[in-house]
C-alpha positions in Angstrom: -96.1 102.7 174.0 -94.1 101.0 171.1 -93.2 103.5 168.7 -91.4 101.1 166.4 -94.2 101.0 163.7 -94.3 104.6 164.0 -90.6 104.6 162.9 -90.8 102.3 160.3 -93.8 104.1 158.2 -91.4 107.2 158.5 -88.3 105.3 157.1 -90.6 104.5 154.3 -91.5 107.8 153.8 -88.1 109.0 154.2 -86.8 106.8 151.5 -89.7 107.9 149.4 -89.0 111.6 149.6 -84.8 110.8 149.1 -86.2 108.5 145.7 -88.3 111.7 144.9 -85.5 114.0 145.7 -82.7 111.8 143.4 -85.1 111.3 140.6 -85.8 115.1 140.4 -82.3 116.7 140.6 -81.5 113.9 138.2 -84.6 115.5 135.7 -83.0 118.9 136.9 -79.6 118.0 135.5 -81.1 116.8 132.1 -83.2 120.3 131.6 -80.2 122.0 133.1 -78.3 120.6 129.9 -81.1 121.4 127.6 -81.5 124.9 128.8 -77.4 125.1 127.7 -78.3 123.5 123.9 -81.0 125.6 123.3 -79.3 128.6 125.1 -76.2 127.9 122.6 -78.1 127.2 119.5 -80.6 130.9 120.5 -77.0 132.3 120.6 -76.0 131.1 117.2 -79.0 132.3 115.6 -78.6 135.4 117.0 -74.9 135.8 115.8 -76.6 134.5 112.3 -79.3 137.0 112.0 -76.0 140.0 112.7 -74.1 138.4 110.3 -76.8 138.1 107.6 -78.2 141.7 108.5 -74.6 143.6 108.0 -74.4 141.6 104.7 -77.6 142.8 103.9 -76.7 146.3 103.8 -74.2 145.7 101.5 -76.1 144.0 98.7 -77.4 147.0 96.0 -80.6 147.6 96.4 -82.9 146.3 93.5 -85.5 148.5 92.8 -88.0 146.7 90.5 -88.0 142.8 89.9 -86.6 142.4 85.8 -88.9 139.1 85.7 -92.0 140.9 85.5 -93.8 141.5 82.1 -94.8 145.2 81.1 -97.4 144.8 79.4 -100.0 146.7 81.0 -102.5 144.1 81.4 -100.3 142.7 83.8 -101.7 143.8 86.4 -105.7 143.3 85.7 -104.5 139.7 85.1 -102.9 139.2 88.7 -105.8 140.8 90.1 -107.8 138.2 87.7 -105.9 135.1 89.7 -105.9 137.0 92.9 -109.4 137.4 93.2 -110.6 133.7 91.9 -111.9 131.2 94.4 -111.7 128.6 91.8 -109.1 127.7 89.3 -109.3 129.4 86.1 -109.0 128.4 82.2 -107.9 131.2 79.4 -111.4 132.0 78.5 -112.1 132.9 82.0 -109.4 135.3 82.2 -110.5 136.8 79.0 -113.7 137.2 80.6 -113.1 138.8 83.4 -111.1 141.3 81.5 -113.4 141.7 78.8 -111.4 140.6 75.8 -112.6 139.0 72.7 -109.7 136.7 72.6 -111.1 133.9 73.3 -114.1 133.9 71.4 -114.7 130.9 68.8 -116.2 131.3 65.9 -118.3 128.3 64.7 -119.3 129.8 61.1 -116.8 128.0 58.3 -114.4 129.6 56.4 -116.2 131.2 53.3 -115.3 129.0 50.4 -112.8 131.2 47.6 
């Protein structure tokens, strides 16, 4: 029996498997280095989120926002926006909180 054909299908088959074997410790090495950059950069956040947490504790607390109106339909009309599905004109806000604002008149001034 001649095995040489025999041996020749497994050299190809060998080489095959080393090409595999070369191209995936090279793919290896590349994620390998990736795995570091992200691993460093999860590291830095990390050290960020410390840093800007210990700061954090010692900024004075605020305890109500001084850009906010007092009038006290302030908060009707934020519930007026907050609730619309469509976008809204004056005279549907003065609508919807039942003011007479917006009204026109269309009788003329009385002559003097």
């Amino acid at each position: 029996m001649n095995i040489e054909p025999l041996l020749d299908v497994l050299g190809l088959q060998e080489d095959a498997a080393r090409a595999l074997a070369d191209e995936l410790r090279t793919q290896i090495d590349e994620l390998q280095g990736r795995l570091r950059e992200a691993e460093t950069h999860l590291e830095h956040l990390a050290i960020t989120r410390k840093t800007i947490t210990a700061l954090a504790d010692r900024l004075p607390v605020q305890s109500v926002s001084p850009d906010l109106p007092e009038h006290p339909d302030y908060p009707r009309i934020l519930t007026v926006f907050n609730e619309a599905t469509v976008p809204l004109r004056a005279r549907d806000v003065c609508q919807a909180l039942d003011t007479n604002c917006c009204r026109r008149t269309s009788k003329a001034p009385a002559p003097s």
